[in-house]
C-alpha positions as CSV (number, residue, x, y, z in Angstrom):
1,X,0.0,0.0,0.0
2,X,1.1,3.2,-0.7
3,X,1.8,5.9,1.5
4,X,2.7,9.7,1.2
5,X,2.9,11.3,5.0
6,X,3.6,14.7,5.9
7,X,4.5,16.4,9.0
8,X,6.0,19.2,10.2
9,X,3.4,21.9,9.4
10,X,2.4,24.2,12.0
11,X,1.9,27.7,13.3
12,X,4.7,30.3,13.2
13,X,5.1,34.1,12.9
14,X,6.7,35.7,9.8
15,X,10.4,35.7,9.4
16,X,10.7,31.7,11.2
17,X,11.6,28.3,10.2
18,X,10.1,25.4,9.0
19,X,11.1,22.2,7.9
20,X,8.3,19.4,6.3
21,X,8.9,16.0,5.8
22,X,7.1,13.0,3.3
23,X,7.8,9.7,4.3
24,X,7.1,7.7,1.3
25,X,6.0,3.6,2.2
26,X,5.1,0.9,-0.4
27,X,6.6,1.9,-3.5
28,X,10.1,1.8,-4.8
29,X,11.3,5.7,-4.2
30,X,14.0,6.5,-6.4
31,X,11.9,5.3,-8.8
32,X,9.4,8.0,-8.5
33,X,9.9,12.0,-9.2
34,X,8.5,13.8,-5.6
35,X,7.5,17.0,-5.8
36,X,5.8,19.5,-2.7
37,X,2.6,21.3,-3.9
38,X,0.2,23.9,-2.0
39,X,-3.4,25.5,-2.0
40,X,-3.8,28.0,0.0
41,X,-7.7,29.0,0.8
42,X,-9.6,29.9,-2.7
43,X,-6.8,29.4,-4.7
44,X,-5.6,26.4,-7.1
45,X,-3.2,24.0,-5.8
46,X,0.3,25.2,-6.9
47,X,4.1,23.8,-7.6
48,X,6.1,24.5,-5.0
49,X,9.4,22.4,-5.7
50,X,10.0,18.9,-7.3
51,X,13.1,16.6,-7.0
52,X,12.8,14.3,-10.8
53,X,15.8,12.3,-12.4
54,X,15.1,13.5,-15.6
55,X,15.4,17.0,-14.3
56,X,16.8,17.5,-11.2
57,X,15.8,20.1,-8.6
58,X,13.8,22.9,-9.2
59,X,11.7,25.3,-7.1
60,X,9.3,27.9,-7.8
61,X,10.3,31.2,-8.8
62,X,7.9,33.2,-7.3
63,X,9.6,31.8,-3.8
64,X,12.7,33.8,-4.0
65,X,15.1,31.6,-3.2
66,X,13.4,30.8,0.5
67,X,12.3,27.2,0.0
68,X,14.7,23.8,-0.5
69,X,13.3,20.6,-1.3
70,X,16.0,17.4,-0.3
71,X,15.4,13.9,-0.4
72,X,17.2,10.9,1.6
73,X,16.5,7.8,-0.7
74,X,18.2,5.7,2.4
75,X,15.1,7.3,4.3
76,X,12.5,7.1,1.5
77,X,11.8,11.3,2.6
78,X,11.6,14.6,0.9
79,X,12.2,17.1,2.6
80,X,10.8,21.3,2.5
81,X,12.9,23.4,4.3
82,X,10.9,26.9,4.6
83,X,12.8,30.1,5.6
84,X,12.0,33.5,6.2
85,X,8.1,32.4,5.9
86,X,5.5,35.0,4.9
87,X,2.1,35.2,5.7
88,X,1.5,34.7,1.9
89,X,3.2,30.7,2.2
90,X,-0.1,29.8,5.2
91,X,-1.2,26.9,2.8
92,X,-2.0,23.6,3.3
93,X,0.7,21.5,1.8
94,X,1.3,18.2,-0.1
95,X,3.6,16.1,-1.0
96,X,3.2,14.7,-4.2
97,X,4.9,11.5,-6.0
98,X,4.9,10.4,-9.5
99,X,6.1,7.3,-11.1
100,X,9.2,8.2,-13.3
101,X,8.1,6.1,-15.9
102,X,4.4,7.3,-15.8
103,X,1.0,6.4,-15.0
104,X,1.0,6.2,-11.4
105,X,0.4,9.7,-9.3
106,X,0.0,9.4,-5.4
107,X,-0.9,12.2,-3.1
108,X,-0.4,12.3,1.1
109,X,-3.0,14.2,3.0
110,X,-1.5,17.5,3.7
111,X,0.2,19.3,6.4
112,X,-1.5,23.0,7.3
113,X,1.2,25.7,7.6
114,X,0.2,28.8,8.5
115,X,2.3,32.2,9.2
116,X,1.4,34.8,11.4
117,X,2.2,38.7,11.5
């Protein structure tokens, strides 16, 4: 059975720390591309940074340079270290995992973050 669970979320004031964490179960994990998504309240669920083989690392631009996604195949976990949080990154996120060589897509249930003037 596969398994995508997050942790880490939480409440913190603008300007902190945080650091999710997926820990992937029942599927081979450097054979899938992991990515971390959010959707924050009435918006679409966005990109926030994806680790593929085909590709590499890449994080959205619109984050500055604030978030790093990491992974620890030895671990089966991807990692989302968040700094200098802004009230504009309270979201709940997701981690996301795709099967490199297609057809298989599996979600975890989401971690609320949520910054705070």
């Amino acid at each position: 059975q596969v398994q995508l669970v997050e942790s880490g979320g939480g409440l913190v004031q603008a300007g902190e720390s945080l650091r999710l964490s997926c820990k992937a179960s029942g599927f081979v994990f450097n054979t899938y591309d992991m990515a971390w998504y959010r959707q924050a309240p009435g918006k679409q669920r966005e990109l926030v940074a994806r680790i593929t083989g085909a590709h590499g690392i890449r994080h959205a631009d619109s984050l500055g340079g604030r978030f790093t996604i990491s992974s620890d195949d030895a671990e089966k976990t991807v990692y989302l270290q968040m700094n200098n949080l802004k009230t504009e990154d309270t979201a709940v996120y997701y981690c996301f995992g795709r099967y490199s060589a297609g057809g298989l897509d599996y979600w975890g249930q989401g971690t609320q973050v949520t910054v705070s003037t």
